[in-house]
DRENSEMAR-942186 format. One line per 8 residues: their letters; for each residue x, z, y of C-alpha. Coordinates in steps of 0.5 Angstrom, whole numbers. Example, Ala and Ser with C-alpha at 12.3 -4.5 7.8 and 13.67 -1.06 7.14 Angstrom:
DRENSEMAR-942186
AS	25/16/-9  27/14/-2
This chain:
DRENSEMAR-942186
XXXXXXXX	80/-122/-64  78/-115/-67  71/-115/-72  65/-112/-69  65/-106/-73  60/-104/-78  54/-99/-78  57/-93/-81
XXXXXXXX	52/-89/-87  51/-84/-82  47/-89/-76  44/-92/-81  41/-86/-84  39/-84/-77  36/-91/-74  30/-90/-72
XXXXXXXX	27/-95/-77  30/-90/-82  26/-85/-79  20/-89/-79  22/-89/-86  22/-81/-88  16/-80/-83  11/-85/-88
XXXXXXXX	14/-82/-94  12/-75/-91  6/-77/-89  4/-80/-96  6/-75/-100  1/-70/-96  -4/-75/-97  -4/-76/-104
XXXXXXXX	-4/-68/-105  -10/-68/-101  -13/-72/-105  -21/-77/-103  -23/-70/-101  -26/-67/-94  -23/-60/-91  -26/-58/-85
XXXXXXXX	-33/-57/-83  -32/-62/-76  -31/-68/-81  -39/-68/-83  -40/-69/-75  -35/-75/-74  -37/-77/-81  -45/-77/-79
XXXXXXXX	-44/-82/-72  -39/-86/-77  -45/-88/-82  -49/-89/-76  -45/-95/-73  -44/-97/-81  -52/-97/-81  -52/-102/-74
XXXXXXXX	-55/-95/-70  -52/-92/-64  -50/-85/-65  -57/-80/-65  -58/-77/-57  -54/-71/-56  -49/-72/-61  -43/-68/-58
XXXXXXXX	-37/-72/-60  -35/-78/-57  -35/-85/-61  -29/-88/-61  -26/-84/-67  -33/-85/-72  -32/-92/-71  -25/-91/-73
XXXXXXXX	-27/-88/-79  -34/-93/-79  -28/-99/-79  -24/-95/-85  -30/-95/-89  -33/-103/-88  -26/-103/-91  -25/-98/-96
XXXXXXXX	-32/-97/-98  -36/-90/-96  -34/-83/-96  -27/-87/-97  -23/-81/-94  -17/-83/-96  -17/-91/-93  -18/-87/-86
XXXXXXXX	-12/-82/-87  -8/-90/-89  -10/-91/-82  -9/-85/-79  -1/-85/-83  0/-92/-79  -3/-89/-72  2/-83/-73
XXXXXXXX	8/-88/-74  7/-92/-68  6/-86/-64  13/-84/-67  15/-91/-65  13/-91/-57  15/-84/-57  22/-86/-58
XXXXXXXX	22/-92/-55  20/-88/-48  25/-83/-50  30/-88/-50  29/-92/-44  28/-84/-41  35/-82/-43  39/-86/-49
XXXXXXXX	39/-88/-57  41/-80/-58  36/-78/-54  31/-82/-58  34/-81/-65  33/-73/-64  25/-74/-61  24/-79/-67
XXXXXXXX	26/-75/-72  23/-68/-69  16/-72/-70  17/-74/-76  19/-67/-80  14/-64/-74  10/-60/-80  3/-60/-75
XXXXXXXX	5/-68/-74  4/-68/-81  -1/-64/-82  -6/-68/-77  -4/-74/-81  -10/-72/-86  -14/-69/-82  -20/-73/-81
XXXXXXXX	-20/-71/-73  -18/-76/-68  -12/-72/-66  -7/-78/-69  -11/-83/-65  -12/-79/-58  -4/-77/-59  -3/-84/-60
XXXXXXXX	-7/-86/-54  -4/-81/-49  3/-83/-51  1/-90/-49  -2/-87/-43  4/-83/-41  9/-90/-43  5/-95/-39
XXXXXXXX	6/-89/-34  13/-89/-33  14/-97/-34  9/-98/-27  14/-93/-23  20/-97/-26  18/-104/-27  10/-105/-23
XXXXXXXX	5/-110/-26  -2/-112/-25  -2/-113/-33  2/-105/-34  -4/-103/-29  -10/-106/-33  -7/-103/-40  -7/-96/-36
XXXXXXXX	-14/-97/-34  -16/-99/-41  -12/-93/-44  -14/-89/-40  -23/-90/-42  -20/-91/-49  -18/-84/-49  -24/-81/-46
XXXXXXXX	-28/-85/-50  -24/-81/-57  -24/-74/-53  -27/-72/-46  -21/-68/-45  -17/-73/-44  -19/-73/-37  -14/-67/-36
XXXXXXXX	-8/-70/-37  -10/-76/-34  -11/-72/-28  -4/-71/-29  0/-78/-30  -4/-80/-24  -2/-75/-20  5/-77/-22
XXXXXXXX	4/-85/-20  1/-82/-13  7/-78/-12  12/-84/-14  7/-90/-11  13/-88/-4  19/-91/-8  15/-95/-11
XXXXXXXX	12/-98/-5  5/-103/-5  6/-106/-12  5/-99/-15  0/-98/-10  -4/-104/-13  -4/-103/-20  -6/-95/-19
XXXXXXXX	-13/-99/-16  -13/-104/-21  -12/-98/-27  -18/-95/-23  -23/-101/-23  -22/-103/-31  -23/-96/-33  -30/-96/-30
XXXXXXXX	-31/-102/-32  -30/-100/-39  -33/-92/-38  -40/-95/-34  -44/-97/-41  -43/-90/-45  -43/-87/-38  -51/-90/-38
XXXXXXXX	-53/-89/-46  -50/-82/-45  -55/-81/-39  -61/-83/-43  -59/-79/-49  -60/-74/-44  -66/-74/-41  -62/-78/-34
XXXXXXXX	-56/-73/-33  -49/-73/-36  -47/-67/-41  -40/-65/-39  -36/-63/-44  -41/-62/-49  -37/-60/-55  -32/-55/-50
XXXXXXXX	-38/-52/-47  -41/-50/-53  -33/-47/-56  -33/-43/-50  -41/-40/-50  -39/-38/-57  -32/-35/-56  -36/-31/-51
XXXXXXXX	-41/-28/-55  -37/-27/-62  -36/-20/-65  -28/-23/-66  -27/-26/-60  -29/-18/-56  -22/-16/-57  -18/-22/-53
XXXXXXXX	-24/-24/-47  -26/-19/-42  -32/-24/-39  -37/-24/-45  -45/-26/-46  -51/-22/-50  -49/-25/-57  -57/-26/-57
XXXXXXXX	-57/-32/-50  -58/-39/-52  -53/-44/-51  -55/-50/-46  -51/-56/-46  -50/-56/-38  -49/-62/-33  -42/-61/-29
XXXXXXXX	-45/-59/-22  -48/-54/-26  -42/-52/-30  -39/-50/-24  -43/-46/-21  -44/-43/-28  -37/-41/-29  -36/-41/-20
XXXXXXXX	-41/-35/-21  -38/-31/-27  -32/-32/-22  -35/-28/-17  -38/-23/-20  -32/-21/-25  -25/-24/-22  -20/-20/-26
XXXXXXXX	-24/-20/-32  -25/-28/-31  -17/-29/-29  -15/-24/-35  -19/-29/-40  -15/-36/-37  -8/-32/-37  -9/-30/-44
XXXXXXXX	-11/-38/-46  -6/-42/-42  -1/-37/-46  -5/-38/-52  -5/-45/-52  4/-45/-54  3/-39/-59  7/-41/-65
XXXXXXXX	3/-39/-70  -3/-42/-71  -9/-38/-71  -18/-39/-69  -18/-42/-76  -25/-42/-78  -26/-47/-84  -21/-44/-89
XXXXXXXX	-16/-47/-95  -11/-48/-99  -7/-52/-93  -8/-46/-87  -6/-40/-90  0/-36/-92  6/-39/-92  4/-46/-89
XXXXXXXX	2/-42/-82  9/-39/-83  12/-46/-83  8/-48/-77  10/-42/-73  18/-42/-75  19/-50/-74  14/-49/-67
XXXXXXXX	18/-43/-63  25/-46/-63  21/-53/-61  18/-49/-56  24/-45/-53  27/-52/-53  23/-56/-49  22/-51/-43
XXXXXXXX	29/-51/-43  30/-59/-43  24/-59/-37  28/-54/-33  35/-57/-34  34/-63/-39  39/-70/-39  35/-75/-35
XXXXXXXX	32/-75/-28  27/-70/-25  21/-74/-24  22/-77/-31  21/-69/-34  16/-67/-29  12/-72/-32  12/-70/-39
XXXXXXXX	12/-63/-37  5/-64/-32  2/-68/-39  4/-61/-42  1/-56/-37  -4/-59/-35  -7/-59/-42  -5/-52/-43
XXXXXXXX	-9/-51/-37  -16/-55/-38  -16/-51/-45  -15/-44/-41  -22/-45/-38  -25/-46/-45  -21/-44/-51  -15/-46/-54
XXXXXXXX	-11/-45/-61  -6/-49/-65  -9/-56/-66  -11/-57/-58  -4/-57/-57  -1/-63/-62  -4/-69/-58  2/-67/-53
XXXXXXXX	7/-65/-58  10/-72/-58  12/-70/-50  14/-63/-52  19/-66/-58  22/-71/-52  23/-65/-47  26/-62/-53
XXXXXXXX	30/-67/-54  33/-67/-47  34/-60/-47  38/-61/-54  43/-66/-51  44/-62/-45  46/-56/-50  50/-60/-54
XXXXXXXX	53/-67/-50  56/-72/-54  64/-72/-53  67/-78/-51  72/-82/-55  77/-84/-51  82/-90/-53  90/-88/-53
């Protein structure tokens, strides 16, 4: 009876518990560089709401962010003590890894341990991936989210379940409740389930109403406070709004938009009816303007190079974008490569592709740059991840 062989070295070094490794140690080494500081202005915002959950308040009327991450920060601060930045950014290393872990749990169910290996070990290098993990933003946990998401997605079609059907509903308000746009890649996933309830038949069909039904039980009760907060409708997008009143005001921006406000016109938060028939109207009134400025964002959302930067430090300047930009473009080329060709079935890179692009496409309506496109970097190292083992398949060892 022969022995079983031993792990060699090299698929020690290249497990995905030493991957999980190398990613904790790159992440902790860029916290402790950061040292307890703030360094971008929108933390103030997340920080204000976090001390009003702290103080036993709701977050003020009118607030443009949404609750989950400032109870985030509000939890690290009941345990680290306030303004402890650093015991969010522990959390923040923990959320990162576990999303290191889910992407390449799906990456292996998708298409092998290589394909997983690969995902894995594009994330934990990703300098952007790093990066966000001491941003005191929600980017980490709305990554984290998505990716649940878009997993419990794929397990329906393969496996459906009640329990699987829940968890998306769950996930589903969760994420939204982390960041309105959310919406976008949702639409996204379920239409992929919709497209699949064919094979999968009844069972899927049933679960999609119940990920429904939980997720607007969990959405009412925000859904109403948002409501009074704002004198009996709901904002949409608030945040986004705002982003694409100014981009069209700007002095800066004149030289990428071609549909542009008087830079005295005052922004009003608008309801989604009103919203639509606000950028409805400039649709009519300006059509090539309109379509040059969703063409260029949609484009703009996968530059490498990251740029739009309005709070500056030592950490997006220089040398650090370059980084960026060098590690980003080839990933990029990559993962479009795998989306068209990969090594798995259609349906299941169409799914992370329709993630991506309907991303791509919300923010082609508003404003895009760099960090809009990290939330779905961890569907774009697994599409490139598939294209790398198309490109490159593993020999086979035959026995004599």
């Amino acid at each position: 009876m022969t022995a079983p062989m031993r792990p060699s070295l090299g698929d020690r070094l290249t497990s995905p518990l030493a991957i999980l490794a190398i990613a904790a140690v790159l992440r902790l080494a860029f916290l402790i560089v950061l040292g307890n500081r703030t360094y971008w202005a929108d933390t103030l915002e997340y920080e204000k709401t976090a001390m009003q959950f702290l103080l036993g308040q709701g977050p003020e009327g009118g607030t443009p962010r949404a609750p989950l991450y400032p109870l985030l920060m509000a939890l690290a601060y009941k345990l680290g003590g306030v303004a402890n930045y650093q015991a969010v950014r522990i959390i923040q290393l923990l959320l990162s890894l576990l999303l290191i872990h889910l992407t390449g749990v799906l990456a292996k169910r998708t298409a092998g341990p290589d394909v997983q290996r690969l995902t894995m070990v594009a994330m934990a290098v990703s300098p952007t991936l790093v990066f966000t993990t001491g941003m005191l933003y929600p980017t980490v946990l709305y990554s984290l989210l998505l990716m649940s998401v878009t997993l419990t997605a794929w397990r329906l079609v393969h496996r459906p379940s009640m329990v699987d059907g829940a968890l998306l509903g769950a996930g589903i308000t969760l994420g939204w409740l982390t960041d309105q746009v959310f919406v976008a890649p949702v639409f996204a996933v379920l239409l992929w389930l919709g497209w699949n309830v064919r094979r999968a038949g009844a069972p899927l069909a049933r679960a999609i109403v119940l990920a429904f039904a939980v997720a607007a039980a969990l959405a009412v009760p925000y859904l109403r406070w948002q409501q009074e907060a704002y004198g009996g409708k709901a904002v949409f997008m608030q945040k986004a709004q705002y982003v694409l009143h100014w981009s069209r005001i700007d002095s800066l921006m004149a030289s990428t938009r071609q549909v542009q406000l008087p830079p005295n016109q005052v922004f009003r938060p608008l309801g989604a009816s009103e919203f639509v028939e606000q950028e409805s109207a400039l649709l009519r009134t300006q059509p090539l303007a309109y379509m040059h400025d969703v063409a260029f964002e949609f484009l703009h959302f996968f530059a490498p190079m990251p740029d739009r930067v309005q709070t500056k430090n030592r950490f997006n300047r220089g040398p650090v974008l370059w980084l960026g930009a060098a590690y980003t473009a080839p990933l990029l080329l990559l993962a479009l490569f795998g989306a068209l060709c990969g090594r798995t079935a259609g349906r299941h890179r169409v799914l992370f592709a329709l993630v991506v692009v309907a991303t791509a496409a919300f923010y082609s309506l508003f404003f895009s740059q760099t960090r809009y496109r990290i939330p779905v970097e961890p569907q774009i190292c697994l599409l490139a991840a598939l294209g790398v083992t198309r490109l490159f398949p593993e020999k086979k060892k035959h026995t004599p």
